[in-house]
N, C-alpha and C positions, 0 to 999 in steps of 0.2 A: 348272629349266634346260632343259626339253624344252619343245617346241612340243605345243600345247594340242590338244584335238580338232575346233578352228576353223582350225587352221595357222597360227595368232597367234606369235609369238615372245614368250616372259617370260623370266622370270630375267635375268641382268643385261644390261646395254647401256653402250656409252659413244660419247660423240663428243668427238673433239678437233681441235688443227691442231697442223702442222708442218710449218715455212716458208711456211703460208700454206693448205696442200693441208689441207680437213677429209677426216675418219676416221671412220665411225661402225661398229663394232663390236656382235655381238651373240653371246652366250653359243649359240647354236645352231647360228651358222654353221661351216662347215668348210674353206670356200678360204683362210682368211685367219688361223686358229688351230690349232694345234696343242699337245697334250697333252705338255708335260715330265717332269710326272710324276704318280700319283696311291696313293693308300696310306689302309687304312682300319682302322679298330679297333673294338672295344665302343663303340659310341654313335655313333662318332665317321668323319668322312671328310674327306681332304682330296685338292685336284688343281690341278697347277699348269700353267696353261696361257701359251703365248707367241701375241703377236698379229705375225704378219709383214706386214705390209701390199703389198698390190701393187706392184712396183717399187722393194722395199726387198731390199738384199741380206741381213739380219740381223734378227734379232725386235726391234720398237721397244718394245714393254712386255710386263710380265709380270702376269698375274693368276693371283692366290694364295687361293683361297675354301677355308674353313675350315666344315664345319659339324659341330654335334654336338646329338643327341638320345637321350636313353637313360630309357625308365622315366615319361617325366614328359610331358604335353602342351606340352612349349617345346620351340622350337628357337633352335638359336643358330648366328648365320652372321657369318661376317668374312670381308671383301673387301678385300687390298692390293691397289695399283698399285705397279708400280715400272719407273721409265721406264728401260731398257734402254739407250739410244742415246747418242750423245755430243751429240745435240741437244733444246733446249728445247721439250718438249710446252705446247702453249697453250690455255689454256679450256676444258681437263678437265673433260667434265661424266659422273657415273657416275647412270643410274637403276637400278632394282631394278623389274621390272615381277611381278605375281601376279594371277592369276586362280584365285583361291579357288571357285568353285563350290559354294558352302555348300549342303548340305540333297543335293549328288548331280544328276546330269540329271531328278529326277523335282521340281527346285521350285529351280534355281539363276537359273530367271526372276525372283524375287521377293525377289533378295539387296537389302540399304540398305547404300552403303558411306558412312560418315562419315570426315572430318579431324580430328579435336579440337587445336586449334593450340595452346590451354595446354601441354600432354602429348606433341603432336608426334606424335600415334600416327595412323595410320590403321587403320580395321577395316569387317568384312565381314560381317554378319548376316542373316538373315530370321525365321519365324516357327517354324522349327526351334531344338528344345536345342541351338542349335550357335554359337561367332562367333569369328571370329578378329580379333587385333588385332595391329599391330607397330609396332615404331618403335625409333630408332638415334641410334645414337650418333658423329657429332657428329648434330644433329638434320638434317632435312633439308631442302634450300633452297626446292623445291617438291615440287608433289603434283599427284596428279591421277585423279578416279571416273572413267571412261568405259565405255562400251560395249565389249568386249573388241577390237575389229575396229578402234575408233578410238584406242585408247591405241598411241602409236607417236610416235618422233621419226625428226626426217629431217632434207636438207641445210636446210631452210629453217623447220623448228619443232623447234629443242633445245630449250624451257621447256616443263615442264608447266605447264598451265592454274591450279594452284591453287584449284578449286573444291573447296567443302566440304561437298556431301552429293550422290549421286545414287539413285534407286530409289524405291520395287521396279522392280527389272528387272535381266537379266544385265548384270552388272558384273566387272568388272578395275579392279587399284588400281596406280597406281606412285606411286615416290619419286626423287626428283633429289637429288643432293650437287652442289654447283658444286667442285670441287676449282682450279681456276684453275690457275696451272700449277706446271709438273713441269719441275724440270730433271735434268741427268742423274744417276741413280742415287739419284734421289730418291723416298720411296714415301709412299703417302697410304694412310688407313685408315679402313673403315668396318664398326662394330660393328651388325649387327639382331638383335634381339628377338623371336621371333614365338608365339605362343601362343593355344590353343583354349579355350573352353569354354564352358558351358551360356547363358551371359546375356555381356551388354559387362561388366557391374561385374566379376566372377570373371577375363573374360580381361584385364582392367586389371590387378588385382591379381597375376596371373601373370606380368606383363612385370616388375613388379617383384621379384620371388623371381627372374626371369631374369638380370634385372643383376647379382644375388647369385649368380647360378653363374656367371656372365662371369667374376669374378674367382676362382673355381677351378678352370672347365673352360679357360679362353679363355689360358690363358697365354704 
């Protein structure tokens, strides 16, 4: 959820309309979000933040991100929306942007991120003990490897590209949910998976033990 050491923006984004006017929202900015609340435990953190948009007298939605890691190379992250206003949000679209930097600045040039569409996962490796993979729950609409500097949506490319492998070279991965729309006081939910380790097969098999704590830690 902070800006990279490129000044790239990750962590979450969304674009929508209302009444016609798009919105495009990014978990770093500051003019246009503010901090409801936030509270944190053993493992675990949450912080609720309101999006007020320019020329709105009242926050038009609410983002609810949940996340919790303790002990174990996963993490688990949950994203509500919940549309605040007494008017119909349209064409909700929420990404999840990450720039993993596998291996550190001394070899994050020579990451491969792949898609695996079967699995829905996307992951980020190189020739380091190291690789991360994630993927969510509902699955996600698109996807997309880029060069960290190129992954970005705007008023006129909300889709990611859906390609499915880039590298060696520095890479960033995102992920698109189409949530479609929101009426009032209505919320959408998205569960990520995210998990490390030495090889792709290990951190595959991690996302699965994740879902198995989803339903103990994620309640």
């Amino acid at each position: 959820m902070l800006r990279n050491p490129a000044d790239t923006k990750g962590g979450f984004w969304l674009t929508y309309l209302v009444d016609g006017v798009l919105y495009e929202v990014s978990s770093t900015e500051r003019e246009t979000i503010s901090i409801a609340s936030k509270e944190s435990e053993k493992g675990r953190a949450r912080v609720v933040l309101n999006h007020n948009p320019f020329g709105s007298d009242s926050p038009m939605a609410r983002f609810d991100i949940e996340v919790w890691s303790y002990n174990k190379p996963i993490m688990l992250i949950r994203h509500r929306i919940t549309n605040l206003s007494d008017k119909l949000i349209e064409d909700l679209k929420l990404y999840n942007f990450m720039d993993f930097d596998v291996g550190g600045p001394a070899s994050y040039k020579d990451d491969i991120g792949v898609y695996d569409g079967e699995m829905g996962l996307i992951s980020a490796c190189d020739d380091n003990p190291l690789c991360v993979a994630m993927a969510s729950k509902p699955v996600s609409d698109a996807w997309e490897i880029a060069s960290p500097l190129r992954l970005k949506v705007d008023g006129e490319t909300r889709d990611l590209k859906k390609n499915l492998e880039l590298g060696p070279k520095d890479i960033a991965t995102g992920l698109q949910w189409n949530h479609r729309n929101l009426g009032p006081d209505e919320s959408k939910t998205v569960d990520i998976v995210l998990a490390c380790s030495t090889n792709l097969v290990k951190a595959k098999a991690l996302i699965k033990d994740g879902w198995e704590l989803f339903e103990k830690k994620m309640r």
